[in-house]
C-alpha positions as CSV (number, residue, x, y, z in Angstrom):
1,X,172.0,192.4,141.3
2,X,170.5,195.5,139.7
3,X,167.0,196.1,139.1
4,X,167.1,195.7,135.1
5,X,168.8,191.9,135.7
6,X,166.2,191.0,138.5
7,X,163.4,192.2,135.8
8,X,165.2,189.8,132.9
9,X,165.8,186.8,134.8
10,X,161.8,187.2,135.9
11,X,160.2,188.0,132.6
12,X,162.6,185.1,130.9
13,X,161.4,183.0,133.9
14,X,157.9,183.6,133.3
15,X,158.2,183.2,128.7
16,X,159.7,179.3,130.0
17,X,157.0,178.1,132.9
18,X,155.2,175.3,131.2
19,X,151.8,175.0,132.9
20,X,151.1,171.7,134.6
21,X,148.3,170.6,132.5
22,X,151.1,170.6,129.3
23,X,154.0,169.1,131.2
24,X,152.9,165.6,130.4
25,X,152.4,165.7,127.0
26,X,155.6,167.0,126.3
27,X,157.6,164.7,128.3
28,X,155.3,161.5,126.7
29,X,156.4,162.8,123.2
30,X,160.1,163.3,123.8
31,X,161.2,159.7,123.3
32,X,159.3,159.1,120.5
33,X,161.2,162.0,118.7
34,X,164.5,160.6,119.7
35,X,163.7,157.4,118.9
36,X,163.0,158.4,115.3
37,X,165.9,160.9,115.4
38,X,168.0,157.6,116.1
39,X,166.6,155.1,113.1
40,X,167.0,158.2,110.9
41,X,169.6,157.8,108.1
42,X,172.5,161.0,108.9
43,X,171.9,164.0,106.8
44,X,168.6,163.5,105.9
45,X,164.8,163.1,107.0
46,X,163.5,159.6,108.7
47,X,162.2,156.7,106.4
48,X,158.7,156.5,106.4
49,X,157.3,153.7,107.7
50,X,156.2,151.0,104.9
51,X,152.6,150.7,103.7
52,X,151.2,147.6,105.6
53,X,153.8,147.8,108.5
54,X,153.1,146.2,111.9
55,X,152.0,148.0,114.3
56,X,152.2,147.1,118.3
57,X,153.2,143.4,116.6
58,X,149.9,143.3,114.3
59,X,149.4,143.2,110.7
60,X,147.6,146.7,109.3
61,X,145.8,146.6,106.4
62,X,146.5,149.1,103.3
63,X,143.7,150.9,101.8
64,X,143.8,149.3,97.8
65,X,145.6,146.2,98.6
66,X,143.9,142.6,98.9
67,X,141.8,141.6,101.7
68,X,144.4,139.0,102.5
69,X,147.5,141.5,102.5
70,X,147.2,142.6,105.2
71,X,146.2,139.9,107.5
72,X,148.3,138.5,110.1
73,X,149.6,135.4,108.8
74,X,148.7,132.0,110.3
75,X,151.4,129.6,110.9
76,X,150.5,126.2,109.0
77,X,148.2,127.8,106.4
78,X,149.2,127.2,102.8
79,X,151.3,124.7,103.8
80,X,151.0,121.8,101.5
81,X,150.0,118.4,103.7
82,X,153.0,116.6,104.2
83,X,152.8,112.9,102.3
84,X,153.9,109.5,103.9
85,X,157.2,108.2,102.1
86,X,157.2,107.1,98.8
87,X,156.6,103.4,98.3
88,X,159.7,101.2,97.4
89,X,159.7,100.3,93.5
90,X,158.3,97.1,92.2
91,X,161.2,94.6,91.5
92,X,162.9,94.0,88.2
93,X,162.4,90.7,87.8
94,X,164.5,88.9,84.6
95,X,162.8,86.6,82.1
96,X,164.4,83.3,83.6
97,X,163.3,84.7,87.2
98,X,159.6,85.8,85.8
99,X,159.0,82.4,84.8
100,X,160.9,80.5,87.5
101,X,158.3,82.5,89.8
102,X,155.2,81.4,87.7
103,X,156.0,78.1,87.6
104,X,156.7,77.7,91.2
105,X,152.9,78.8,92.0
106,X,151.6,76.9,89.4
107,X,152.9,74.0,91.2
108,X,151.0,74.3,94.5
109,X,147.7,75.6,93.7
110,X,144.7,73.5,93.7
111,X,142.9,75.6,90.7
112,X,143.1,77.5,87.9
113,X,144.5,81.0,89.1
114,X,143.8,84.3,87.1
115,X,146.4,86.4,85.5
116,X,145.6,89.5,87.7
117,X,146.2,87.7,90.4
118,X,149.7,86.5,89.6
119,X,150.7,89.6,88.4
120,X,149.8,91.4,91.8
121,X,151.6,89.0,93.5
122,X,154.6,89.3,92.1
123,X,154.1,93.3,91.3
124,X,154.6,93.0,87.4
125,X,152.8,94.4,84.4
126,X,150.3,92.2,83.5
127,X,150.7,92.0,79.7
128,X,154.4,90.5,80.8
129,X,152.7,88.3,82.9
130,X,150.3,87.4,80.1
131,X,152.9,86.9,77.7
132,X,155.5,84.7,79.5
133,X,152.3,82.1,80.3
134,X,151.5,81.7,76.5
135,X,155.3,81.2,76.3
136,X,155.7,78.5,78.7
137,X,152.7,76.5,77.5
138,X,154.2,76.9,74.2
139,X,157.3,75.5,75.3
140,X,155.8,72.6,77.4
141,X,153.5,71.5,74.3
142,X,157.0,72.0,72.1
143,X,159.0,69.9,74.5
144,X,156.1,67.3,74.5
145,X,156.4,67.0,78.7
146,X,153.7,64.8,80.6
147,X,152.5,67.9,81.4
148,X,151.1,70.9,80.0
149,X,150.2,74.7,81.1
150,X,146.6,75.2,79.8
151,X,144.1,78.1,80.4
152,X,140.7,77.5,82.5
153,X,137.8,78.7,84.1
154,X,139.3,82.1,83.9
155,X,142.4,80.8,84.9
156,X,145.7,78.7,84.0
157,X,147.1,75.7,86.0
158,X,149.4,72.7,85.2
159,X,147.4,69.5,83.9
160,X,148.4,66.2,82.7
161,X,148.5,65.7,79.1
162,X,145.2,63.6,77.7
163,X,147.4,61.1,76.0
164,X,148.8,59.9,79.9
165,X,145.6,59.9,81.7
166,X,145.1,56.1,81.3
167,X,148.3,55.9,83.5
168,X,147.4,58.9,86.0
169,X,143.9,57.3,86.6
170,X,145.4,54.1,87.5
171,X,148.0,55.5,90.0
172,X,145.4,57.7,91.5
173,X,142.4,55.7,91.2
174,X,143.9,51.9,91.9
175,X,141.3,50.7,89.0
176,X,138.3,52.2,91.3
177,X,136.6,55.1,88.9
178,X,133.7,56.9,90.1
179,X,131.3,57.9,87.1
180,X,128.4,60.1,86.9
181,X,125.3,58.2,86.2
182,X,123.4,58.2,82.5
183,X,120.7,60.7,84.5
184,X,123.2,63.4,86.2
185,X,124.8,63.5,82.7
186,X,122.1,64.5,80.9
187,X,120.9,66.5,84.3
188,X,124.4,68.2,83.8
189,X,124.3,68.9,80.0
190,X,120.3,70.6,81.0
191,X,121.9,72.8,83.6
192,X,124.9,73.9,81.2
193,X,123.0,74.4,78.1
194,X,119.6,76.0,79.9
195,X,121.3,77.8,82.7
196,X,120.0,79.6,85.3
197,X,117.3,77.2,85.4
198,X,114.7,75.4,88.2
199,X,114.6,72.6,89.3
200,X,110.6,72.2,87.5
201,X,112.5,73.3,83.8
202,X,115.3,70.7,84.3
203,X,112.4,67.7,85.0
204,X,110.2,69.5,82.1
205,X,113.0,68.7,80.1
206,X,113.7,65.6,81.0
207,X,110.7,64.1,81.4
208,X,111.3,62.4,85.0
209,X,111.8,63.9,88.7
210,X,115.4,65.2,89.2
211,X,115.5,66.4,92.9
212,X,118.0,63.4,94.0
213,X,120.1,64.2,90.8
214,X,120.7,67.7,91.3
215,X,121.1,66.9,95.0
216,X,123.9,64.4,94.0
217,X,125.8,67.1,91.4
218,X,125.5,69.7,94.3
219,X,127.4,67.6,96.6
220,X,130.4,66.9,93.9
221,X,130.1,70.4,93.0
222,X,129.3,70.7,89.5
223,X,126.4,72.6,89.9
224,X,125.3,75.4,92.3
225,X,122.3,77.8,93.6
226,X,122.4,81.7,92.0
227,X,119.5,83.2,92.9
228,X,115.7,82.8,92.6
229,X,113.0,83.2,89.8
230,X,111.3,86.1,90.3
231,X,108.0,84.5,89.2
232,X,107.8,81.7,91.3
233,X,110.8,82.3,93.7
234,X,111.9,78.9,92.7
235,X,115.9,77.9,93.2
236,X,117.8,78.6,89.7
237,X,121.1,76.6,89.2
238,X,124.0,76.8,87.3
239,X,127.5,74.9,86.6
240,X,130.1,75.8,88.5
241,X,134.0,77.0,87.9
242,X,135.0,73.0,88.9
243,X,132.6,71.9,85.7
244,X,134.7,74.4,83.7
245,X,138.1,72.7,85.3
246,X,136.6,69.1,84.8
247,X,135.6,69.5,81.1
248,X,139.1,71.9,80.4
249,X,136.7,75.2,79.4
250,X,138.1,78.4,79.6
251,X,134.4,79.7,80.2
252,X,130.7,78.5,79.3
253,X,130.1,79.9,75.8
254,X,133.4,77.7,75.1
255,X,130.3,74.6,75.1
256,X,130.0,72.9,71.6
257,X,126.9,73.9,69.9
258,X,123.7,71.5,71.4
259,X,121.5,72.1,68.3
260,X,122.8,69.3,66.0
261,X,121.8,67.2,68.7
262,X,118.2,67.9,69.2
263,X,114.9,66.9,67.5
264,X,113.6,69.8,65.9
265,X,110.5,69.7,68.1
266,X,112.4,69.4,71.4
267,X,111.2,72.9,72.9
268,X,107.0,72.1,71.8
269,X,107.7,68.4,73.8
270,X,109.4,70.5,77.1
271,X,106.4,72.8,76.8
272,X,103.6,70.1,76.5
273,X,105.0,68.6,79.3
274,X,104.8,71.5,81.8
C-alpha cells in the first residue's frame, strides 16, 4: 500500500470517528426517523401529527380549544342513565266490560266507594268512569229494578229502592226495629247542624245533660271526635260518613235548611242558658 493510500484511508478514518459521548444520541434517534420514514405517504413529506393527538396513550390539550377537548375521556360520563322498562299499557276495556266491572264491585262492597278509587282499580280515565255510573243509575231508575245505583258520602253504592223498604225491613229485621230515641234525635240534628261542637254547646242547646246520648251515637257510629277547642280543650264532635249513608247525603251541606224550624230567639235562649 503506498504512502498517499495509507494517508487517505487515515485522514477519511479520522473525518468518520464519532466520539463516544455522541454515539448514543445518534443511535436513540435512528428509529424514530425510520419510523416516520415508514408512516410517510411515497413521494412526499410525513403527515403532521393532528392538533390534540395522544401522546404515550394520553389526551394533549390544544392551545385555543375548550377546556374539555382535550381531556381524556371517562368511560360512562355523558351517558344518559339507563331507565327500567316501560310499563305495560292500561287495558282497553269495552263499554259492556266497563260496566260489567263496575257493577261487579258495586256488589260486594259494604260502603259507598269514590270514583277515584274505581277508576284506579281498573286503570281507566276517570271522566269514563264517571260517566258510565250516571249511566247505569239512569238505566236502573229507567228499568224501575228493586234496586238503584245512587251517589253517597262521596261515594256510589247499590241501595234498595224507598218504595221496597217495608219489605227489606221485614226480611232483615223479623218485625224487631231498633230506633233512636226522641233525645239522640234531636242530639243528632245539634251535632249535624252545629258541627264541630262540645259536648257543653250540645246540652246548652238542649237544655238537659247529653253525656249518655252522645255516648250512645258514638257506639252506633253516627257521630265521632275531630279534635279539641282551643279555648277550653274540650272534645268537639261531628257526624260521620255512616250518618251521610243512613240519611242518603252525598255530603253535609246537602242538609235541608234548619231555620224554618226554629224560634226566632233560639240562639239568645242557648246563650242564657250557658
Amino acid at each position: 500500500m503506498g504512502d498517499e493510500e495509507h494517508g487517505d484511508s487515515l485522514a477519511d478514518q479520522a473525518a468518520a470517528w464519532i466520539p463516544p459521548w455522541q454515539r448514543h444520541r445518534e443511535t436513540s434517534a435512528k428509529p424514530v426517523e425510520e419510523a416516520q420514514a415508514a408512516t410517510a405517504p411515497s413521494g412526499g413529506e410525513p403527515d403532521a401529527e393532528p392538533p390534540g393527538a395522544a401522546a404515550n396513550g394520553r389526551a394533549v390539550a390544544v392551545p385555543g380549544e375548550s377546556a374539555g377537548a382535550g381531556r381524556e375521556s371517562v368511560p360512562g360520563r355523558g351517558r344518559s342513565r339507563q331507565r327500567g322498562p316501560a310499563p305495560p299499557p292500561a287495558p282497553v276495556l269495552d263499554d259492556a266490560e266497563l260496566r260489567g266491572a263496575l257493577e261487579a264491585i258495586l256488589l260486594v262492597v259494604d260502603e259507598p266507594v269514590a270514583e277515584t278509587t274505581l277508576a284506579d282499580v281498573l286503570e281507566q280515565p276517570l271522566e269514563r268512569v264517571r260517566a258510565t255510573l250516571h249511566a247505569i243509575s239512569t238505566d236502573y231508575t229507567a228499568r224501575g229494578h228493586g234496586f238503584e245505583l245512587r251517589r253517597a258520602a262521596g261515594g256510589w253504592r247499590l241501595y234498595t229502592r224507598p218504595e221496597y223498604a217495608g219489605y227489606v225491613e221485614r226480611f232483615v229485621l223479623d218485625g224487631q226495629t231498633v230506633r233512636l230515641t226522641q233525645a239522640a234525635l234531636e242530639t243528632l240534628a245539634v251535632v249535624s247542624y252545629k258541627q264541630p261542637v262540645t259536648r257543653s254547646r250540645i246540652s246548652a242547646i238542649r237544655g238537659v245533660n247529653c253525656d249518655g246520648v252522645i255516648r250512645t251515637l258514638f257506639s252506633r257510629g253516627l257521630v265521632e271526635e275531630c279534635g279539641t277547642e282551643p279555648e277550653t280543650g274540650a272534645h268537639l264532635y261531628r257526624t260521620t260518613t255512616l250518618f251521610l249513608e243512613k240519611l242518603g247525603l252525598d255530603s253535609i251541606t246537602d242538609l235541608p235548611p234548619l231555620a224554618p224550624f226554629l224560634p226566632d230567639d233560639v240562639e239568645d235562649l242557648a246563650d242564657a242558658s250557658r
